[in-house]
Every structure is written in C-alpha cells, then in structure tokens.
MIKETOR-592724 format. One record per residue: x, y, z of N, C-alpha, C in turn; residue in three letters. Coordinates in Angstrom, 1 decimal, padded with zeros to 4 digits. Layout:
% residues N
NODE/nxx/nyy/nzz/caxx/cayy/cazz/cxx/cyy/czz/r
NODE/X/Y/Z/X/Y/Z/X/Y/Z/Ala $
...
***
This chain:
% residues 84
NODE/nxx/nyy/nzz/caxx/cayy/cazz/cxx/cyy/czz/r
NODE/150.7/055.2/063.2/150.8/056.5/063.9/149.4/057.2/063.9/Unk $
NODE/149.1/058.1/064.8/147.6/058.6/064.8/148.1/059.9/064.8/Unk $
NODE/146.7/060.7/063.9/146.8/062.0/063.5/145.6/062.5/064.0/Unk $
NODE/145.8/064.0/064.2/144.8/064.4/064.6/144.3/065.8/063.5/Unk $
NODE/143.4/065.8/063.2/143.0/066.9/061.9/142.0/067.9/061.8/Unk $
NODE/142.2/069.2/062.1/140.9/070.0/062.8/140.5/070.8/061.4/Unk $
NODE/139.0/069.9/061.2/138.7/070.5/059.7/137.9/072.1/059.6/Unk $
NODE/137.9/072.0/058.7/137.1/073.5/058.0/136.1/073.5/057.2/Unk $
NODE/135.1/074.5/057.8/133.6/074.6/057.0/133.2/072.9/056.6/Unk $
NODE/132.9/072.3/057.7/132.0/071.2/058.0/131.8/071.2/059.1/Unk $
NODE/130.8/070.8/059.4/129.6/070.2/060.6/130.6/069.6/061.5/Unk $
NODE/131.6/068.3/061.2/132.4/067.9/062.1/133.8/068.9/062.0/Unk $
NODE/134.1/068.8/063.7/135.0/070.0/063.8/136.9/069.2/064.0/Unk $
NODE/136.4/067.8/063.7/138.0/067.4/063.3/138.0/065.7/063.2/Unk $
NODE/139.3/065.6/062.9/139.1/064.3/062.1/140.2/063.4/062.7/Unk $
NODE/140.3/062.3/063.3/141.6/061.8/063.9/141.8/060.1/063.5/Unk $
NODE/143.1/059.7/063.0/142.9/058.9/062.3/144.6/058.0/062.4/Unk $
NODE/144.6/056.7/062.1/145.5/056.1/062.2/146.2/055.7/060.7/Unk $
NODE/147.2/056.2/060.4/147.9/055.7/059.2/149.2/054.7/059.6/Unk $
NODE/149.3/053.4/058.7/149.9/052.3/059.2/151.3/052.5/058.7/Unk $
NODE/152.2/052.1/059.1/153.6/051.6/058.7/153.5/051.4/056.5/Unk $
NODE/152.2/050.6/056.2/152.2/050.4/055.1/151.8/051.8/054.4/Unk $
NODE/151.4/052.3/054.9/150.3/053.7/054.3/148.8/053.4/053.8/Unk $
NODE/148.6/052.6/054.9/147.0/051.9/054.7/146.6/052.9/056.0/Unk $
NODE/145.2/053.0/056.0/144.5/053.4/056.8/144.0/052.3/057.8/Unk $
NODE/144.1/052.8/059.3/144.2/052.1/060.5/142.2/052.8/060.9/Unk $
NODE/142.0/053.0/061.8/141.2/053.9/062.8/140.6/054.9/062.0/Unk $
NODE/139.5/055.8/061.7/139.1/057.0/061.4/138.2/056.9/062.2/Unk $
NODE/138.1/058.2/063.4/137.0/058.8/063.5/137.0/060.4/063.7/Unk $
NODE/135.2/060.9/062.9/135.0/062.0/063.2/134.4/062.9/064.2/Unk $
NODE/134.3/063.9/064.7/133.9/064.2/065.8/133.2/065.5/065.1/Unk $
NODE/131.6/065.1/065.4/131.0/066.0/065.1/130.4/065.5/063.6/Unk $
NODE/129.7/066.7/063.0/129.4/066.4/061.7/128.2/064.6/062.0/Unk $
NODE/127.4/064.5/060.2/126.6/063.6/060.2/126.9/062.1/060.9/Unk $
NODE/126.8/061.5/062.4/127.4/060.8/063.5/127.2/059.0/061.8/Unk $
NODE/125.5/058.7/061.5/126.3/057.7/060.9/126.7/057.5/059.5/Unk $
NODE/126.6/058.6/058.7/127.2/058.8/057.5/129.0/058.6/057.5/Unk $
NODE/129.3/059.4/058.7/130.8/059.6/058.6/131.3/058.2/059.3/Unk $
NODE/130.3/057.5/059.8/130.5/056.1/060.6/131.0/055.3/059.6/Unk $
NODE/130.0/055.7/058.6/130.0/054.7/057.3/131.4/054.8/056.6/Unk $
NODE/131.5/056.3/056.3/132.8/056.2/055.7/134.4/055.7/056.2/Unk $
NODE/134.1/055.7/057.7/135.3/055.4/058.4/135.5/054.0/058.2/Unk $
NODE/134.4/053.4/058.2/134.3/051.8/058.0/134.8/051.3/056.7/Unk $
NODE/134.6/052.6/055.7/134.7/051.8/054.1/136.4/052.0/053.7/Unk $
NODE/136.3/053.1/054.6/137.9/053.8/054.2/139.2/052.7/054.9/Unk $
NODE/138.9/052.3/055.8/139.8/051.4/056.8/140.4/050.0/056.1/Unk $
NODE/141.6/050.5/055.9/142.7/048.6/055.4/143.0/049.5/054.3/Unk $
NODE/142.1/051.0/053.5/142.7/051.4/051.9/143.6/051.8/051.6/Unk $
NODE/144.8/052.2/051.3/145.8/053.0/050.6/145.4/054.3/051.0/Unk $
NODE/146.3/055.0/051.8/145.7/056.5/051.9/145.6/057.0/050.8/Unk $
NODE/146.8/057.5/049.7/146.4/057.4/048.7/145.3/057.1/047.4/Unk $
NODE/144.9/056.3/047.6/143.7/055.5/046.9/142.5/056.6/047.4/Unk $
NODE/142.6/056.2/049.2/141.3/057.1/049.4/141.6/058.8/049.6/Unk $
NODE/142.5/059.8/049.2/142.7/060.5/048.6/142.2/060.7/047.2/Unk $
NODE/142.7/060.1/046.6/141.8/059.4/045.3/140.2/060.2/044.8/Unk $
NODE/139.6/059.1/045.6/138.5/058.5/045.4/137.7/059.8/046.3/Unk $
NODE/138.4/060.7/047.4/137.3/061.7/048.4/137.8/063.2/048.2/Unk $
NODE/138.9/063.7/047.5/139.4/064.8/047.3/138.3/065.6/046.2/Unk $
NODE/137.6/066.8/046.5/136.7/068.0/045.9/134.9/067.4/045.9/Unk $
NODE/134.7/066.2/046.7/133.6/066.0/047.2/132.8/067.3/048.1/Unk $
NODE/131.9/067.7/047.5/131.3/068.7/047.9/130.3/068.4/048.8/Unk $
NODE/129.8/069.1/049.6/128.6/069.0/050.6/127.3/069.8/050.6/Unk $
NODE/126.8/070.4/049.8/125.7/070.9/049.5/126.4/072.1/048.4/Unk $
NODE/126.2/073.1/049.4/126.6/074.7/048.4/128.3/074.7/048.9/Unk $
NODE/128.5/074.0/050.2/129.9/074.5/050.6/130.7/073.8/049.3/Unk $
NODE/132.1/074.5/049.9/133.3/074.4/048.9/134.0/073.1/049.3/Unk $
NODE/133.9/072.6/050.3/134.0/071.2/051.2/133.4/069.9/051.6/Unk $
NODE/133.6/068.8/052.3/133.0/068.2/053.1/133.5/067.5/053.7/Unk $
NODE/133.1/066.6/054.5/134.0/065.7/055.8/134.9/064.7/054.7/Unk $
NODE/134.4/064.0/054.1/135.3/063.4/052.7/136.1/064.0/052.7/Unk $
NODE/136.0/065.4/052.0/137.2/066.0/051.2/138.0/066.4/052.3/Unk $
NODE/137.4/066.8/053.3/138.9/067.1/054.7/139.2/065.8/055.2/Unk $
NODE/139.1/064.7/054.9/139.6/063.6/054.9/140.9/063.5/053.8/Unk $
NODE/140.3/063.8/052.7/141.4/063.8/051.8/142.6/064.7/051.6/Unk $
NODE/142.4/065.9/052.7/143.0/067.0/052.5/144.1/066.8/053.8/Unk $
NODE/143.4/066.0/054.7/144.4/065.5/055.8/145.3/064.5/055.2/Unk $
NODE/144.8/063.8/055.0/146.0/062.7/054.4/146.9/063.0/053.2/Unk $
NODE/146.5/064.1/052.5/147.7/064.8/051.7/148.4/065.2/052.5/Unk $
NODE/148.2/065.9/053.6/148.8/067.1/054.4/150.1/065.7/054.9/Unk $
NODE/149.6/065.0/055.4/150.2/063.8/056.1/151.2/063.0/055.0/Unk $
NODE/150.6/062.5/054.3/151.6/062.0/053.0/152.8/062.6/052.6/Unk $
NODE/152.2/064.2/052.5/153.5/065.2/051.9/154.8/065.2/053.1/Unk $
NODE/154.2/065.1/054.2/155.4/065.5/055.4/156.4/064.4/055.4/Unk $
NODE/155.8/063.1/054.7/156.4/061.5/054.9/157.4/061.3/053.8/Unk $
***
C-alpha cells in the first residue's frame, strides 16, 4: 500500500512510500530536500523491515534542527505501523 507523508522542519516537504503486505519497505521517495543523499537512503532502506528502519533512523538529527528527512522517515512509519 502507498503512503503519503508531509514532513516537518526539513528541506524535503514530504515523503511517499510503499509498505508491503510483509511490513517491508516497497518504493521511498522524497520530494524536495538533499535530491542524492535521500536517493541514497531510499535505495538502502528498500526490501527492510519498516521496523528495523525505524530502528536504525528515529532522532537522526540534521545540523542544529530537532529533525531530519531520516527521522521523518522514521516518524512516518511509526505513524503507519501504529494504525496497522
């Protein structure tokens, strides 16, 4: 199923992404924000346990902010997990 996730205090202004039947990660992309940093992470995150990559991207900071495209990655797929 695909999600759509409009982040906060980052450069990209939302995050849309495919979670599978298994609760693996399908699809991630960002819109907006660093184009191949977040390329990269969409690539590394894809086939993982959303969970896992919850894990592994939840309180990743981005400079002085209190956020980053990781962490509203992580913060979507909690949001998404919890409803399931």
């Amino acid at each position: 199923m695909k999600y759509q996730y409009r982040t906060s205090g980052t450069c990209s202004q939302a995050i849309e992404f495919e979670l599978n039947e298994d609760k693996t990660l399908g699809d991630v992309t960002f819109y907006g924000g660093c184009n191949g940093n977040l390329k990269g992470i969409s690539a590394l995150v894809k086939g993982l346990p959303a969970q896992e990559v919850v894990n592994r991207l939840k309180g990743i900071r981005c400079g002085m902010k209190a956020t980053s495209c990781p962490d509203q990655l992580a913060q979507a797929l909690s949001q998404v997990l919890s409803q399931q």
